[in-house]
N, C-alpha and C positions, 0 to 999 in steps of 0.2 A: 213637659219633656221628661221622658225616663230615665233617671241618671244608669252608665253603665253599673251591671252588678263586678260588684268587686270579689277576687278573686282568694277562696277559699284555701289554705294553709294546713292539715294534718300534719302533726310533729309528734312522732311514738318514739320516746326515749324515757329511760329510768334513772338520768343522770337531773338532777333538779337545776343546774347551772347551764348546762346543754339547754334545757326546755327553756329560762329565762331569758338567756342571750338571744336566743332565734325571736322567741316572741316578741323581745323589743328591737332585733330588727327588721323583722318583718312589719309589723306595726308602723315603724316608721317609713317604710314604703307602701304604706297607704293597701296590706293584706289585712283580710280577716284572720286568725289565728286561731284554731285548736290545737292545744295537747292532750299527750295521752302519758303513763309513768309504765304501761304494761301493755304488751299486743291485744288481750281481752278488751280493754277500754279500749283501744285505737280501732278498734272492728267494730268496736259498736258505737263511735262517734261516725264512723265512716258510712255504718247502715242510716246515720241518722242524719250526718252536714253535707253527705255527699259532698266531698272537696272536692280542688282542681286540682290535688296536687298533693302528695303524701313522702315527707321524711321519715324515713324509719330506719333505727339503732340494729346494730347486727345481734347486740349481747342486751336478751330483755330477760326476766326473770321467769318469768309463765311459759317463755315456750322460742324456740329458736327463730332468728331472722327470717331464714329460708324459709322456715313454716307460716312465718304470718306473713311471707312474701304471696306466698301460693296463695293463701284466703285472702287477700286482698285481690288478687288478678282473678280467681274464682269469681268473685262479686264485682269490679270492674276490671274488665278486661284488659280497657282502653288507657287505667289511669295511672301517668308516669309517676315512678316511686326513684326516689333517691336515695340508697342509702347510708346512713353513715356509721364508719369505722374509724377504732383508735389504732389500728395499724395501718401502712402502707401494704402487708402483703396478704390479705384480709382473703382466704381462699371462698368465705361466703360472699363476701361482697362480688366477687369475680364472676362464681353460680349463677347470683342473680343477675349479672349483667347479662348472661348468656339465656338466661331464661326470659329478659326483657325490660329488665330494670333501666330504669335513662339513665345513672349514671352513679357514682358513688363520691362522698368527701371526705377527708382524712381528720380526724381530732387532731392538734386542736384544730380548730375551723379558722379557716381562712373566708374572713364577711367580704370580703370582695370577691371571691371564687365562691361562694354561696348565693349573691347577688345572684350574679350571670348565670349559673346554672341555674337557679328557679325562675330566673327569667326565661332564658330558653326551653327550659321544661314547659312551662305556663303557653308558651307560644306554640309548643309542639302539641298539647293537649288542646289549644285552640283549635288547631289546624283537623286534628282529628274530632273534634267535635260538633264545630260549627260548619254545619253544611253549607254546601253555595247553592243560593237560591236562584231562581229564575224569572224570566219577564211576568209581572201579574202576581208576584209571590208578594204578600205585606205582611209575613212574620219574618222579612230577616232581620238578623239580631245586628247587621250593621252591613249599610250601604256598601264596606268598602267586599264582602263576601256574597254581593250579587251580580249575576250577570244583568249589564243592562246592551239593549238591542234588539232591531227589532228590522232591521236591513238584508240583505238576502244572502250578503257575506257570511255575517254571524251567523243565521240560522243555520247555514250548511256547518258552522264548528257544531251549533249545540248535535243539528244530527249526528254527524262525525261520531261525536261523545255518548249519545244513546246509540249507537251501531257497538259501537270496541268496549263499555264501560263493563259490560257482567263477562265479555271474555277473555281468559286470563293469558294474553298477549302483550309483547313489550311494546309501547307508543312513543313513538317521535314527536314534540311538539316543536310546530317552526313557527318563527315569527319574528318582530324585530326587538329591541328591548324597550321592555315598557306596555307592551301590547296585552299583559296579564298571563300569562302561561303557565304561572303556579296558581293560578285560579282553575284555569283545565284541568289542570294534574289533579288538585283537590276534588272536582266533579266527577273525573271518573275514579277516582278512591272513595267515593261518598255513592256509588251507583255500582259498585262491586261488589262479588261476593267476600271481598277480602276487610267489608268494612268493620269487622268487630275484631280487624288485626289491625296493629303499631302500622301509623304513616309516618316515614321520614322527609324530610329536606333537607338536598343537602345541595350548594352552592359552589361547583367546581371551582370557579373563578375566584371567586373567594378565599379560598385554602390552597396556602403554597404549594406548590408540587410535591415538595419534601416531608410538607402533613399529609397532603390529600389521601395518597396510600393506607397510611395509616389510620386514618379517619373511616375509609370505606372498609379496609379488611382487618384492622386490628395490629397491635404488633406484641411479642413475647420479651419479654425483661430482659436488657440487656442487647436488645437489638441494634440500638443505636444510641448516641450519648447522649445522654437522659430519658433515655428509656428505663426509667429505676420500677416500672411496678408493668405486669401485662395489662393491655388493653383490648378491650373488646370493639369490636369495629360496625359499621351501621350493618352493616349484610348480615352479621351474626347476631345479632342484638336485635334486628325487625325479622326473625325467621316467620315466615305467615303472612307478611305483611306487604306491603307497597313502599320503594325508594322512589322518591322523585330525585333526580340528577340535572339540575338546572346549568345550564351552560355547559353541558355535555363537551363542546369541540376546544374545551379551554383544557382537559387532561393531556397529561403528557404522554408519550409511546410507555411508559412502564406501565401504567394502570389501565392504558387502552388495553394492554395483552393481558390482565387479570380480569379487567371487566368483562372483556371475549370470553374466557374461560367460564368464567362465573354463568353469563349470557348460555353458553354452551351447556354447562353440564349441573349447576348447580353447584361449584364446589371451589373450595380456594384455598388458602396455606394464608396466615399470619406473616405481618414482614419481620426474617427472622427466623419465624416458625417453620418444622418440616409438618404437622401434622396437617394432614387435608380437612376440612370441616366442610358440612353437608351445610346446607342451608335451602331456604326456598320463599326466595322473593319474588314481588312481581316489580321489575323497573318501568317507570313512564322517567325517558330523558325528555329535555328539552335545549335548544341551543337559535342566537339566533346570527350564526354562521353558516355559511354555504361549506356542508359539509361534502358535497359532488367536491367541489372544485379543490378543498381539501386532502380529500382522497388522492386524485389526480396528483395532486402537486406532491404523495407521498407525507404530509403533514400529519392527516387521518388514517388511519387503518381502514383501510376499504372493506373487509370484511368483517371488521366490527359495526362499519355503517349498514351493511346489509343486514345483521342480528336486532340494530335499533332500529331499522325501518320496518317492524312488522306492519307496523301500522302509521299513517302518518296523518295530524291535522296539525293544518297550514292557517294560522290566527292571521286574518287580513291588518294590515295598518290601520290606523286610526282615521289617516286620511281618504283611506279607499270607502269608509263606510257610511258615505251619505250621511243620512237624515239623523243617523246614531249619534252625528255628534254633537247634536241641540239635546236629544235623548240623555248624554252622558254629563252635556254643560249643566243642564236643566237639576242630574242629580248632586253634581259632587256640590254647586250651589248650593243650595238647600244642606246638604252633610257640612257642609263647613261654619255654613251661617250658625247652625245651631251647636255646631262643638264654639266657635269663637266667643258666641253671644253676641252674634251681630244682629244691629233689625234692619239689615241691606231689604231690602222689601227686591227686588230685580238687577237685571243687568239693560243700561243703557241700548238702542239700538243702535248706535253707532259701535259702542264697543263687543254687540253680540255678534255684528257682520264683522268687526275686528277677527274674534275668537274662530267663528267660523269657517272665515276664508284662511286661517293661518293654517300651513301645511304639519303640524303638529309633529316630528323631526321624534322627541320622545315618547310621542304615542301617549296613552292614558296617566302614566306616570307625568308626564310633562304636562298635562292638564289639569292633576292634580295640584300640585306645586303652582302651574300660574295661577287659577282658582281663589286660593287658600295664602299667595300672597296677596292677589286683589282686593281680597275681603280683610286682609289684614291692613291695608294701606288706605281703604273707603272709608270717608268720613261722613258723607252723605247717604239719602235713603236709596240711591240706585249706586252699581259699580258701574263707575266710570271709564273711560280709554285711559285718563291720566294714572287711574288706580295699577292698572294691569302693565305689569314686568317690563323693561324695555325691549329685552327680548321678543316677548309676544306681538308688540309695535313694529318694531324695528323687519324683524322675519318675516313677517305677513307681508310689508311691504315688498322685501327682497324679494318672496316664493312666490309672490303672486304676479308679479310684476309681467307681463307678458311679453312677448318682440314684435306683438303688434307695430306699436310706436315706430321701431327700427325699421320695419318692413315698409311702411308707409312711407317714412323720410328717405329711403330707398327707392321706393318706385319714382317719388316724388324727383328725385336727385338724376337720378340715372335712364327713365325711360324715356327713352329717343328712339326717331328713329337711326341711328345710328349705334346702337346702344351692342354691347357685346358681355357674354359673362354676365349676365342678370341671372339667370338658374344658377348656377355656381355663386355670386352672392349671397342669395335667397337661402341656400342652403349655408351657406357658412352663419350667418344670422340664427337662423334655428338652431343650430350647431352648439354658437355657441350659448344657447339659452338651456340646452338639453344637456348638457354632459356635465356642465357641476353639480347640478342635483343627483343626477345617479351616481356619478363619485362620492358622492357623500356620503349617501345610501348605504353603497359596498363599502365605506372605509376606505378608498383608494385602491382596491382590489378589482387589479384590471380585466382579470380572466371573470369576474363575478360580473365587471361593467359592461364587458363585451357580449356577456351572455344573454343580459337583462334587452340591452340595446340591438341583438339580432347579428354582430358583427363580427369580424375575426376581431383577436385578441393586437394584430400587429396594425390591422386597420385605425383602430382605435388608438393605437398610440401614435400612428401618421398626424391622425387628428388632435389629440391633444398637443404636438408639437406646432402644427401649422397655425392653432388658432391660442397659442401659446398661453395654454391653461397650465396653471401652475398649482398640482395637487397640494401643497403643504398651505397655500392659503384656502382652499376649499375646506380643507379638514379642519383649520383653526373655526373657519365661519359656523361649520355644524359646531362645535365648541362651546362656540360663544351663543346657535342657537337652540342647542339641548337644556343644558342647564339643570339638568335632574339626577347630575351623578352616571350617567350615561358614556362620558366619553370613553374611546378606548384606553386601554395604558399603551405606553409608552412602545414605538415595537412595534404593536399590532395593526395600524393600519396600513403602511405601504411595502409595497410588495421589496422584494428584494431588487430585483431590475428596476425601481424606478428611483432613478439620478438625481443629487438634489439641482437644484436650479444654477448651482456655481460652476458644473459640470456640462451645461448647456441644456439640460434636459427642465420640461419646465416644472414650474412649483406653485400653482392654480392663483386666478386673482378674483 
């Protein structure tokens, strides 16, 4: 087995104390390390180690930052530089940001703030480098940056993605979370013309509302409290390039009305800032919220949604995809066994019809995680049903459980000839087999449930009242059956009108 190649380090400073510290802490996070004392030397270890990754001093003695910023992007285009300065208000370090630098660090160095940014650099040069391969492909460099499938759902994304990928159009990616959509986003920024420009990611949900701003357009010193040095922000920073905007419907109305603008014209202002800046990105968002019903409810700017929807592909669930899902068991098995060191030689048939029939709530993420604790928990040469998650046990049973049973002890019970209200039974039965799953689905989002199920919105709550489904125990059950970091926060699933259970209104059981 090939061990991963370890990831290459460039460090051009002329300070001898600077270059020892980094390299022994780099080293001790298991990088390979070059230095350099002069930008001459750092150009030509660069034509020579090709890194993933390049720190460089603003003040070198042969020739200025910004100059051997340019010959570096001259010779890769793609490869993120960080630079480092002994000031905070460093007007070259700022240049470079704007010219496409990932980022800058202050002397003295902060090794926990140096950590994480070379980690996220390393992860963003990943992302730009390692293509996503496809069905039948056996050079990818790792399982988890391949599409696997081969079902008539998927194939209509991959088409989707060869139709919009070389045309420089904004893409909506839907789907639920977990389903992979920053692997779409990746595909069509790897099948563009924009591929020898900066990819970002960036994680709306993620960054507080009172960063996010900042984060995408930059802010000017003194903007806000601690705002002590300017920032450059991702829009200005990938000018040429491709942002992915993952969880698009989690911004708030301030950044929805910049990103419109941005969307619109190309152009934005720093928070803070009056001057307009040009830029020119290509956005692929992704979200996997019902931004129609958002809109409506005034949540979403509906005219920002019409700007994201140039184009849309809809990633089916995991559970919609058939035969994909022995296809996807089959790999991440195999990718786990050999990162663990396990010699699981297969997976059980009782626990593969386990795996299979489970309605998989987090999608591929949620497969990975039960997987990868299975194989962590197998002591024997097959993965067992005892091995895999409770959850996984537990769920399958719950999801799969039919109202067969009910239906039968019903006919059983009630057909007479005297028998009245058997159809209005029969349907209450179905009923209530059918609406905690799609409450789950939507989060408790009644206008999303009603829509899914074909029904008015007040229908549907007639029904959840009659057959006294009580939403706040449905939501805890997808909870307790996600398990992969998935749930909502706090807040986001039910709607404002629905009552808790003490109010008479019900709360799911």
């Amino acid at each position: 087995m090939m061990k991963p190649e370890v990831p290459t380090i460039l460090v051009i400073d002329d300070d001898r104390s600077t270059l020892h510290l980094l390299r022994e802490t780099f080293r001790d996070a298991g990088y390979k390390v070059e230095t350099a004392r002069t930008a001459s030397a750092g150009l030509e270890c660069l034509v020579e180690q090709h890194p993933d990754l390049v720190l460089l001093d603003v003040m070198l003695p042969d020739m200025s930052g910004i100059e051997a910023f340019q010959n570096i992007k001259r010779h890769a285009p793609r490869l993120p530089v960080i630079f480092i300065t002994a000031g905070g208000s460093s007007d070259t370090a700022i240049e470079a940001m704007k010219g496409g630098a990932f980022d800058y660090l202050i002397k003295p160095l902060d090794l926990e703030r140096v950590r994480e940014l070379v980690r996220q650099a390393l992860e963003v040069r990943r992302l730009m480098h390692v293509p996503v391969s496809w069905p039948g492909d056996n050079d990818a460099h790792d399982p988890s940056d391949q599409m696997v499938g081969r079902s008539p759902q998927i194939l209509e994304v991959y088409k989707a993605i060869g139709r919009v990928a070389s045309q420089d159009v904004t893409v909506l990616i839907r789907g639920e979370s977990g389903t992979g959509k920053e692997l779409i986003a990746r595909a069509i920024y790897h099948h563009s013309p924009r591929v020898e420009k900066p990819f970002l990611a960036v994680n709306c949900a993620a960054i507080p509302d009172a960063l996010l701003e900042s984060e995408l357009f930059g802010h000017e010193k003194g903007a806000f409290t601690g705002a002590d040095r300017q920032r450059i922000g991702k829009f200005e920073q990938c000018s040429g390039g491709t942002i992915f905007l993952d969880e698009v419907g989690d911004m708030s109305p301030l950044v929805q009305g910049k990103l419109l603008r941005l969307l619109q014209e190309q152009r934005f202002e720093r928070v803070g800032g009056n001057q307009t800046i040009q830029t020119d990105v290509r956005i692929i968002a992704a979200t996997h919220r019902n931004l129609e019903t958002m809109s409506s409810d005034g949540v979403f700017r509906a005219d920002l949604y019409y700007r994201l929807n140039g184009f849309t592909i809809t990633i089916p669930p995991l559970r919609e995809r058939g035969s994909d899902i022995v296809l996807l068991l089959e790999r991440f098995f195999n990718q786990f066994a050999r990162q663990l060191g396990k010699s699981v030689q297969g997976i059980a048939p009782d626990a593969l019809k386990l795996l299979v029939d489970y309605p998989w709530p987090g999608n591929v993420r949620e497969m990975q995680t039960a997987l990868r604790t299975g194989l962590l928990q197998s002591t024997g040469p097959v993965l067992t049903v005892d091995a895999l998650p409770e959850e996984i046990r537990a769920g399958a049973k719950r999801e799969t459980a039919a109202p067969q049973g009910t239906l039968e002890r019903l006919l059983d019970e009630r057909l007479q000839p005297d028998a009245s209200d058997l159809y209005a039974a029969a349907v209450s039965v179905m009923e209530s087999f059918l609406l905690p799953p799609v409450l789950r689905m939507t989060k408790g989002n009644l206008s999303h449930a009603a829509r899914i199920l074909g029904i008015t919105r007040g229908n549907l709550r007639n029904k959840i009242h009659a057959l006294d489904i009580h939403i706040r125990n449905v939501l805890e059950v997808e909870a307790e059956t996600a398990g992969v970091g998935d749930a909502p926060a706090p807040g986001e699933t039910l709607e404002h009108d629905v009552a808790p259970a003490a109010a008479g209104v019900a709360a799911i059981e």
